[in-house]
KEKE-3310 file (N, C-alpha, C; in steps of 0.2 Angstrom, whole numbers, plus 5000, padded with zeros to 4 digits):
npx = (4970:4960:4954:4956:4944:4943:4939:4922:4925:4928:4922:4914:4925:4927:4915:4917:4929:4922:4915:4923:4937:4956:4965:4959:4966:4980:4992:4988:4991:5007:5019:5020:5026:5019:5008:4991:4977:4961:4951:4937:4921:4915:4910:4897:4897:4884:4879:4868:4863:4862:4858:4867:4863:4857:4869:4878:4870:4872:4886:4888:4881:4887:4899:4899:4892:4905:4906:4911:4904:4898:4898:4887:4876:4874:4872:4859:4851:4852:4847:4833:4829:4829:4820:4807:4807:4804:4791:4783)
npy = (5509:5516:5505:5510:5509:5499:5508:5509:5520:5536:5546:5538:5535:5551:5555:5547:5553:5564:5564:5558:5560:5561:5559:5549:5540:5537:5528:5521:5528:5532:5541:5547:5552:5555:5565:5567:5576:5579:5582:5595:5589:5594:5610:5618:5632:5645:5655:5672:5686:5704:5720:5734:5741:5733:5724:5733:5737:5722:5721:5731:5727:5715:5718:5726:5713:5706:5697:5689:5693:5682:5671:5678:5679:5663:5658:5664:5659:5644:5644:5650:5640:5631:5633:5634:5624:5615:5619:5614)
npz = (4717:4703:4688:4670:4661:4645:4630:4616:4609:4602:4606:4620:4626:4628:4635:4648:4651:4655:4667:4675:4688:4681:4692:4699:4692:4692:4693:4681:4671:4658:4650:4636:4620:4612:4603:4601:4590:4590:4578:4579:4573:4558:4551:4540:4531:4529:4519:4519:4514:4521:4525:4525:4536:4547:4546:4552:4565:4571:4574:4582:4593:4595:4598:4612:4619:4618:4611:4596:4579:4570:4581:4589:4581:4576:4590:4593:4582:4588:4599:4596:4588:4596:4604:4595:4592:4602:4605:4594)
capx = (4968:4954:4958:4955:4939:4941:4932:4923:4924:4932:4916:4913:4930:4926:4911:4919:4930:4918:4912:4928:4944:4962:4967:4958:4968:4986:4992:4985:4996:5010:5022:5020:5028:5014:5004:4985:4972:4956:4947:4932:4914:4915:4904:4897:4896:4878:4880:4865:4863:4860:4858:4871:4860:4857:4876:4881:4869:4876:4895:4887:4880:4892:4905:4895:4892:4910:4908:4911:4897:4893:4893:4881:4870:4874:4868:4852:4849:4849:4841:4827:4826:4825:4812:4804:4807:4799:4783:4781)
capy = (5514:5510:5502:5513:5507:5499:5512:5508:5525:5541:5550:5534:5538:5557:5555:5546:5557:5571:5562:5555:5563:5556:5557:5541:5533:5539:5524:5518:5533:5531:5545:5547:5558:5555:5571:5565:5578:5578:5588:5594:5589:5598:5614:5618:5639:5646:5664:5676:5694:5708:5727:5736:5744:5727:5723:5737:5735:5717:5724:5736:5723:5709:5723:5725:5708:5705:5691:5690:5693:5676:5668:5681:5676:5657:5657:5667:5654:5639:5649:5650:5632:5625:5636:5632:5613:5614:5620:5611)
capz = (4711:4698:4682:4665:4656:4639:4627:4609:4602:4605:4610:4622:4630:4630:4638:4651:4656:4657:4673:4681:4687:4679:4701:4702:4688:4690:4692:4676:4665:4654:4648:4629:4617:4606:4602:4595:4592:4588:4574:4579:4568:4552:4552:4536:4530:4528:4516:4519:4514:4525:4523:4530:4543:4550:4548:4558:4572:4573:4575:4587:4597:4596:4603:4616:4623:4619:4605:4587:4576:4569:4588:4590:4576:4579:4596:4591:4579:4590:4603:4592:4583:4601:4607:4590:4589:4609:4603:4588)
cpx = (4963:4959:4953:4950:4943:4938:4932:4925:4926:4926:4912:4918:4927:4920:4910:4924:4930:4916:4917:4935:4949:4963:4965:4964:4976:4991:4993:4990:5002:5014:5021:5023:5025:5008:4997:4981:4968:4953:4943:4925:4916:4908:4904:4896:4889:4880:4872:4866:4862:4862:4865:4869:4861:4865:4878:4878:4872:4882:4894:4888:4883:4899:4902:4895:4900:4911:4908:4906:4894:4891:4890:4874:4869:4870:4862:4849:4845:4848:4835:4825:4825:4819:4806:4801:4801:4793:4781:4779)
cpy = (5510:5510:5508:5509:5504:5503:5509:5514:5529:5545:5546:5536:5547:5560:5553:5548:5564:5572:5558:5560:5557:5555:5552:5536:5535:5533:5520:5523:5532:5537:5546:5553:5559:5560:5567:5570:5579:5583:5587:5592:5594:5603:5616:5628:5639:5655:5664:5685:5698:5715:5729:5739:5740:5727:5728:5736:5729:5718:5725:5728:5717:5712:5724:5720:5706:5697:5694:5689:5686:5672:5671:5679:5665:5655:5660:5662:5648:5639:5646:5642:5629:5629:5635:5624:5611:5613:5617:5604)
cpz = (4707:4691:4677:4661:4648:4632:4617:4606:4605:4611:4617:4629:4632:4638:4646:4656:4657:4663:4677:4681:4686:4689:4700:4699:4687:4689:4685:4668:4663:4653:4641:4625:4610:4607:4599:4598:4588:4584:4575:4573:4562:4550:4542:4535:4526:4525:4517:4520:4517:4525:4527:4535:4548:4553:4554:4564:4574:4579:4581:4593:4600:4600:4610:4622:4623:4614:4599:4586:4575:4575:4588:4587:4579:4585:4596:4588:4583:4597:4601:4588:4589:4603:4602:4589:4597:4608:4597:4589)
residu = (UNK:UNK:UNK:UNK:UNK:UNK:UNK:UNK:UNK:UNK:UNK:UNK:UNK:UNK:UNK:UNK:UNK:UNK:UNK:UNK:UNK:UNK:UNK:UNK:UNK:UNK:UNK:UNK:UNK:UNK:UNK:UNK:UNK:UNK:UNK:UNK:UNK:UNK:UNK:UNK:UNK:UNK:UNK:UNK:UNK:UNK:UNK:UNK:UNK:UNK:UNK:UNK:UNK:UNK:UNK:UNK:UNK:UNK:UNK:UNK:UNK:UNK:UNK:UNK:UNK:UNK:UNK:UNK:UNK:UNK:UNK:UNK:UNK:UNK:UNK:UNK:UNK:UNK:UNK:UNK:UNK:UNK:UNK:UNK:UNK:UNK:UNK:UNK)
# end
């Protein structure tokens, strides 16, 4: 069996086993009764106004595809700044 990389940083580690399976490293695993988890990045809140006509189509729309409204606006968002940052 392979030996378990050394990692300097969590995202080092994460990154690592994005691209390997534990199967290889059974071997290598422990039992622990120790719980750690990770809190994602810290997202910041953006307030913007919008009519209520708007609002309501959103809903509509976001009912629709079957997401909540702000991933809807989210994803439109960085939709639009990469297709923006592309051409620019």
């Amino acid at each position: 069996m392979k030996k378990i990389p050394k990692f300097k940083s969590r995202k080092e580690e994460r990154d690592f086993w994005d691209t390997h399976s534990v199967i290889d490293y059974l071997d290598e695993l422990k039992e622990t009764s120790e719980i750690v988890f990770e809190r994602p990045p810290l997202k910041r809140n953006f307030q913007m106004r919008l009519d209520d006509a708007t609002i309501n189509k959103l809903k509509r729309l976001a009912r629709v595809k079957g997401v909540d409204v702000s991933n809807l606006i989210r994803s439109w968002i960085k939709e639009h700044l990469h297709k923006e940052l592309k051409t620019a």
